[in-house]
C-alpha positions as CSV (number, residue, x, y, z in Angstrom):
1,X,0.0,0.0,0.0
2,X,1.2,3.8,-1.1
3,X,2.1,5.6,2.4
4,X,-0.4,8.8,1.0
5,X,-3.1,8.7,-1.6
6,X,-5.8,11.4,-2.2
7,X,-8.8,11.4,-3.9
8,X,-12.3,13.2,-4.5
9,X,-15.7,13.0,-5.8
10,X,-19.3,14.1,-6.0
11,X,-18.3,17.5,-6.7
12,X,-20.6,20.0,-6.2
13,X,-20.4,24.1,-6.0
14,X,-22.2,25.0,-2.4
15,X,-25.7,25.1,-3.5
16,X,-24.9,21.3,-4.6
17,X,-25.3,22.3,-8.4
18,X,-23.0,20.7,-11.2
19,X,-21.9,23.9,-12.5
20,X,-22.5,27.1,-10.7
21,X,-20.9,30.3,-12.4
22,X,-21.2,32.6,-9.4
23,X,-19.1,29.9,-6.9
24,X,-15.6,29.9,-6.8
25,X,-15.1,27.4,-4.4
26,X,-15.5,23.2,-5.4
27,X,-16.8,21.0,-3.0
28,X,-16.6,17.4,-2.9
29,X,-16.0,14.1,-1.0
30,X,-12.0,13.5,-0.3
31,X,-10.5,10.1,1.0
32,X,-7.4,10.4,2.2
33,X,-4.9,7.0,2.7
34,X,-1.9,7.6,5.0
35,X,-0.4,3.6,5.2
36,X,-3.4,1.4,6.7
37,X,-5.4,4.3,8.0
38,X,-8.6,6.0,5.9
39,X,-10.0,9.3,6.4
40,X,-13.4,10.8,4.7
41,X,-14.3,14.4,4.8
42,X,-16.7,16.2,2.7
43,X,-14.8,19.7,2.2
44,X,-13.6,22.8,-0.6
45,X,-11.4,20.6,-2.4
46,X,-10.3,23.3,-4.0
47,X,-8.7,24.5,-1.3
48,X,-7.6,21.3,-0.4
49,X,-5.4,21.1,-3.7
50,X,-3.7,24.2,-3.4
51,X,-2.7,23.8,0.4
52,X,-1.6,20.3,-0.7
53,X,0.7,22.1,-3.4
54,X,1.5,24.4,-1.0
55,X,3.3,21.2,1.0
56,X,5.5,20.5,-2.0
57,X,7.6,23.3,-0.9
58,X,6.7,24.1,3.1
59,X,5.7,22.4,5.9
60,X,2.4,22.5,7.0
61,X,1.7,22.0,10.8
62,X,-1.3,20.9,12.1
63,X,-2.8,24.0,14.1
64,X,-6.2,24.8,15.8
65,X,-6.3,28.4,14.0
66,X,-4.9,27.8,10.9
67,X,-6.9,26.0,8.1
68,X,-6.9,22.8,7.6
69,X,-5.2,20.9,5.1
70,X,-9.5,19.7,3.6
71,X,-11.5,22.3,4.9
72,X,-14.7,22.8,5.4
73,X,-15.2,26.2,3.5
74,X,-12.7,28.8,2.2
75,X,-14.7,31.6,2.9
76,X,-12.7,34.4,2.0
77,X,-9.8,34.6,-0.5
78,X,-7.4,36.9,0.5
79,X,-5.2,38.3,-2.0
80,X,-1.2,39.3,-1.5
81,X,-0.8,42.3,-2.7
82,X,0.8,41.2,-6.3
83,X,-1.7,38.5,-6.5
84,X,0.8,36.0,-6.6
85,X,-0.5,34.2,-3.6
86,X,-3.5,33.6,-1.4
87,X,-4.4,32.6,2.5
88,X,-7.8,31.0,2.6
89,X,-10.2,31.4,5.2
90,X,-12.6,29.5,6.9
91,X,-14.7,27.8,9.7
92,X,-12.3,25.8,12.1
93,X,-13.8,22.4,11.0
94,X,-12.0,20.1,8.4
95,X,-9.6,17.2,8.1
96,X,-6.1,18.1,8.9
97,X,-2.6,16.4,9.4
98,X,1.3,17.3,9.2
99,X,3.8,17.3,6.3
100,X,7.1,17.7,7.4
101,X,10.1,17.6,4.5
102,X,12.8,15.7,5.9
103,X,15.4,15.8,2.9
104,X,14.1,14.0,-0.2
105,X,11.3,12.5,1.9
106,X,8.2,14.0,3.6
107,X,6.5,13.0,7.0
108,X,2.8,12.9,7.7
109,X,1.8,13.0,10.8
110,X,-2.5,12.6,12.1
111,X,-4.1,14.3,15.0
112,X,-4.2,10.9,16.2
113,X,-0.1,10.6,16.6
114,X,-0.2,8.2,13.9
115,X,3.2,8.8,10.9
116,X,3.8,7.8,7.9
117,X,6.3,8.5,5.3
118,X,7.2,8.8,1.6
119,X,9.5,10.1,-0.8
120,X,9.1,14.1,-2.0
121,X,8.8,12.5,-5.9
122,X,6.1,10.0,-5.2
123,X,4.3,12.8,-3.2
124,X,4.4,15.6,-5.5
125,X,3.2,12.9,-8.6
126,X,-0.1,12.1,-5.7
127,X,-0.3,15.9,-5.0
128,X,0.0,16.9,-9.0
129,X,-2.7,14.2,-9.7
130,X,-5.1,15.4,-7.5
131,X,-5.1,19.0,-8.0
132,X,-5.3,18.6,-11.8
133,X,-8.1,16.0,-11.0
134,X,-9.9,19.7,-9.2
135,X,-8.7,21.9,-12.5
136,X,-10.6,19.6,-14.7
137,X,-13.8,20.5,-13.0
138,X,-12.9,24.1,-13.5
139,X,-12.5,23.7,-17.1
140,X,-15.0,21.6,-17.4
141,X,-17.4,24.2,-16.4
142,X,-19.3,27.3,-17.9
143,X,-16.1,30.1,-16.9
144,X,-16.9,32.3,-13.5
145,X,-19.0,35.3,-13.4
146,X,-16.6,38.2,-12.5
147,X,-17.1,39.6,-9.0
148,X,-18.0,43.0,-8.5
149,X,-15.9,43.5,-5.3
150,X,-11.9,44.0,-5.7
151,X,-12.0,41.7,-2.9
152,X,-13.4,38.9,-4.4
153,X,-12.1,39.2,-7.6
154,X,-8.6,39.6,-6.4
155,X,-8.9,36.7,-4.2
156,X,-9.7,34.7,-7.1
157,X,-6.9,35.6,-9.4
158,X,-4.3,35.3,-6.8
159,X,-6.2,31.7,-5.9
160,X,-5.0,30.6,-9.6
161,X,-1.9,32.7,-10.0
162,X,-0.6,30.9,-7.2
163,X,-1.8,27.9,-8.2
164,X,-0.1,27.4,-11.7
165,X,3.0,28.5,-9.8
166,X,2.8,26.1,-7.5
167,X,2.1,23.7,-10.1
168,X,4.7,24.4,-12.7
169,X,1.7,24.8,-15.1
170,X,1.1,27.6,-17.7
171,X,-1.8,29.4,-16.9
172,X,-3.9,31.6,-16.5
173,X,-7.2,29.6,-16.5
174,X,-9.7,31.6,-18.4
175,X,-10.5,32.8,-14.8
176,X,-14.2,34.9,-16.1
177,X,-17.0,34.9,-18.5
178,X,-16.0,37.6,-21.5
């Protein structure tokens, strides 16, 4: 058995519709495998794939008031100030756990105390596969109506910008209806 696989379906924007041009954030049902243990969650899986590409670079400690790594809701998007990265915000429930690098490996590590470990390479091909698995159902929807609030809108682009770094990828995703 692979120390970590991820995985998601039944997507759904909020309102549980199959495509939903006014929601920016895709829902769904994860199952997570770290060695013999399983874990369900029904979260934003968007935000679960970019704080999961966010761990091919960073640690990511499990913390009461940060968010977790499948979180419930990412209810705001805030914006760095070039739009280059984003902090997601939400409620404090969600499915969390540790990635620790450790040299050309990485460490997970459950509420639960329970570790597992696999190499940086095998991760980042789980991690890659997953997040393009959430892009997919982007594209494969109608394109976003633009928000009217810098906010919002700024959120959103720095969502993606950061994303396509993150992933090596060429972007930008046609981010909102012409």
């Amino acid at each position: 058995m692979d120390p970590f696989r991820i995985d998601a379906t039944d997507f759904a924007w909020i309102g549980g519709a199959a495509d939903d041009p006014a929601d920016y954030c895709l829902h769904g049902h994860v199952t997570v495998e770290m060695g013999d243990i399983s874990l369900e969650f029904d979260g934003t899986v968007s935000a679960a794939a970019l704080n999961l590409l966010k761990t091919l670079t960073q640690d990511k400690i499990m913390n009461r008031w940060d968010i977790q790594m499948v979180p419930c809701c990412g209810h705001f998007l805030i914006a760095s100030a070039d739009l280059q990265e984003v902090e997601i915000s939400g409620c404090d429930s969600g499915l969390d756990w540790s990635v620790i690098h450790e040299g050309g490996r990485v460490r997970f590590i459950l509420p639960s105390g329970h570790e597992e470990a696999e190499s940086l390479g095998a991760y980042r091909e789980e991690v890659f596969r997953f997040a393009d698995k959430i892009e997919a159902h982007y594209l494969a929807c109608r394109p976003k109506e633009r928000p009217r609030d810098d906010f919002d809108r700024n959120g959103y682009i720095a969502f993606w910008n950061e994303w396509y770094r993150r992933r090596g990828k060429a972007g930008p995703l046609p981010l909102f209806q012409p």
